[in-house]
C-alpha positions, -999 to 999 in steps of 0.1 A, spaced: 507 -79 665 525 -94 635 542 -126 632 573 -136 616 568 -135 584 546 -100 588 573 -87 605 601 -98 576 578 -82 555 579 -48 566 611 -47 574 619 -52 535 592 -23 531 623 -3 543 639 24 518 674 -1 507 663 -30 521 681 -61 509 672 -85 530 658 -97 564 656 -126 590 649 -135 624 678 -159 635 683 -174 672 717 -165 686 721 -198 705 720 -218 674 726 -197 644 692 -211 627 673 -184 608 637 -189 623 627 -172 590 638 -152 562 628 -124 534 645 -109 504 688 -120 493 718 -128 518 749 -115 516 763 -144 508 736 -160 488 726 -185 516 705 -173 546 715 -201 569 751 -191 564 745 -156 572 727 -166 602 751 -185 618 777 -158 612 759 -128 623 745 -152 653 783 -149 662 788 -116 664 749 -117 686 763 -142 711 796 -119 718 775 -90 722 750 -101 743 777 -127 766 809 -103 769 810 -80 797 829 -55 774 791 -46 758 766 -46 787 785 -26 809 764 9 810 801 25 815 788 45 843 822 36 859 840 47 834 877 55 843 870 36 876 874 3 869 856 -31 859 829 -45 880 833 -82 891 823 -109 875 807 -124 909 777 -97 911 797 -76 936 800 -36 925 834 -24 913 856 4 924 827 25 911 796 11 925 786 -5 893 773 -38 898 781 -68 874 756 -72 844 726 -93 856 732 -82 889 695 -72 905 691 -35 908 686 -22 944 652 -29 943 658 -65 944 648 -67 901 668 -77 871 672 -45 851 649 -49 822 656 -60 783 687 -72 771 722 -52 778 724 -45 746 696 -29 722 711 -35 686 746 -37 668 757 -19 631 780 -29 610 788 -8 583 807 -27 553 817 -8 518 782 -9 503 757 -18 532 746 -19 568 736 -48 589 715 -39 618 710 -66 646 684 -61 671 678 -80 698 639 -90 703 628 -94 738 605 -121 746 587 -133 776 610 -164 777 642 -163 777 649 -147 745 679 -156 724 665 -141 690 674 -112 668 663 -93 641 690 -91 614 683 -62 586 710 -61 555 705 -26 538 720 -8 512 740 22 516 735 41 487 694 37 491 690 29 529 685 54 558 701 39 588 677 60 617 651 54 597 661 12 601 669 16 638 635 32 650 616 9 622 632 -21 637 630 -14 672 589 -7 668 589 -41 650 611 -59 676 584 -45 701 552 -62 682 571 -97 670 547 -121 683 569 -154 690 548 -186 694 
């Protein structure tokens, strides 16, 4: 099971890889960092793609399933909406938290790259993501998705 810095690793192993971190969404600090940034600085990235982390994960918008769809929102209180649906974090009917987070990973897609964030999922409460900047001319997007997901799985924390 690879650590931090493995993991960075092979995720600039990826075809179009540009660069990598593993940044907490709560505070916008890069826990650690491989290959360029965007911008030139890795904490700055951080705290900017840890802002579009914290609305995905926190808005009610993303971790709907949409199984409702057309039949309203469901409350913010836990109770189902109009379609049954019960709020996010509401406990299934078997009394348990649905597992993992509401959402699995977010792409955006910019003129001449793709950043892929992917939410790791930890046995504490886990506030950290995987942030993968690749090009577009030389990256495969699937290819980043699965790659990322099998290393999100592994990423020992600790």
């Amino acid at each position: 099971m690879p650590g931090i810095d493995e993991c960075l690793l092979e995720a600039m192993s990826l075809p179009g890889a540009r660069g990598a971190s593993l940044v907490d969404w709560t505070s916008g600090l890069a826990l650690g960092t491989a290959g360029d940034s965007p911008v030139g600085d890795h904490e700055t990235t951080a705290a900017e793609t840890a802002e579009l982390a914290r609305a995905a994960a926190e808005y009610d918008s993303f971790a709907s399933d949409g199984s409702a769809a057309g039949d309203g929102v469901p409350a913010r209180d836990g109770t189902p909406g109009p379609g049954g649906v019960p709020a996010p974090g509401t406990p299934a009917p078997g009394g348990e938290l649905p597992k993992g987070p509401p959402v699995e990973d977010l792409i955006l897609t910019t003129r001449s790259g793709y950043h892929i964030l992917r939410f790791v999922e930890t046995a504490f409460d886990s506030s950290v993501f995987l942030h993968l900047w690749l090009d577009r001319d030389q990256g495969n997007l699937a290819l980043a998705r699965i790659r990322l997901r099998d290393l999100a799985e592994k990423l020992v924390l600790g």
